[in-house]
C-alpha positions in Angstrom: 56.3 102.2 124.0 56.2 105.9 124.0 58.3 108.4 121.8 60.6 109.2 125.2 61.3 105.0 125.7 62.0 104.9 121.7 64.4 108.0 121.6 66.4 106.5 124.7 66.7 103.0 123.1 68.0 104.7 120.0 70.4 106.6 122.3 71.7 103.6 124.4 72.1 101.5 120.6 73.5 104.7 119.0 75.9 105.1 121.8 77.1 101.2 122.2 77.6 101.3 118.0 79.8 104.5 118.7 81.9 102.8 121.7 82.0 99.6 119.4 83.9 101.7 116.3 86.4 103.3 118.6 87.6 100.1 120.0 87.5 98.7 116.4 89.7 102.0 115.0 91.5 101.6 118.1 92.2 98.1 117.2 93.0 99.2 113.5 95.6 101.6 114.3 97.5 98.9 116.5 97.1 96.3 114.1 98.4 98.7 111.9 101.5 100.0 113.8 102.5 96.3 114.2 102.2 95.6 110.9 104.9 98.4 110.4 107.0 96.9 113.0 106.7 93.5 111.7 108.1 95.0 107.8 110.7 96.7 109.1 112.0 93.9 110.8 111.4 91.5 107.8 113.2 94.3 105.6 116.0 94.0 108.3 116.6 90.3 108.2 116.5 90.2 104.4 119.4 92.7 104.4 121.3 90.4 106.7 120.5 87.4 105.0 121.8 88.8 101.8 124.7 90.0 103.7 125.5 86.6 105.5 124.9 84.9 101.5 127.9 87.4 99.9 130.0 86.4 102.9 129.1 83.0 102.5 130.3 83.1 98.7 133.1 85.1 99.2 134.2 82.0 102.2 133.8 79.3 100.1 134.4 81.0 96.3 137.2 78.8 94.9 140.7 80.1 94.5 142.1 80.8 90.9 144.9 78.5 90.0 147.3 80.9 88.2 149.2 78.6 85.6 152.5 78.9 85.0 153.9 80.0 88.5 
């Protein structure tokens, strides 16, 4: 193998590692932005859960029996 075969077999590796990392960051940033999504809409459901749990007590809190009336 001469130093011309050598330097275009480091090219063609050097340029499939390169392609490989985009689609990786590329992967990363989506991965990523979902992840965001995914939070906000967990944050989102907590706040209506708690919200649908003070509702709840509020429905079904007992009445105070005011003596003497």
């Amino acid at each position: 193998m001469n130093q011309e075969q050598i330097t275009q077999a480091l090219r063609l590796t050097n340029n499939d590692l390169v392609t490989k990392l985009s689609e990786e960051m590329t992967t990363k940033n989506l991965l990523a932005v979902q992840l965001t999504e995914a939070q906000q809409i967990i944050a989102q459901l907590q706040a209506e859960i708690a919200e649908l749990n003070t509702q709840l007590d509020e429905a079904t809190k007992p009445e105070e029996i005011i003596e003497g009336e």
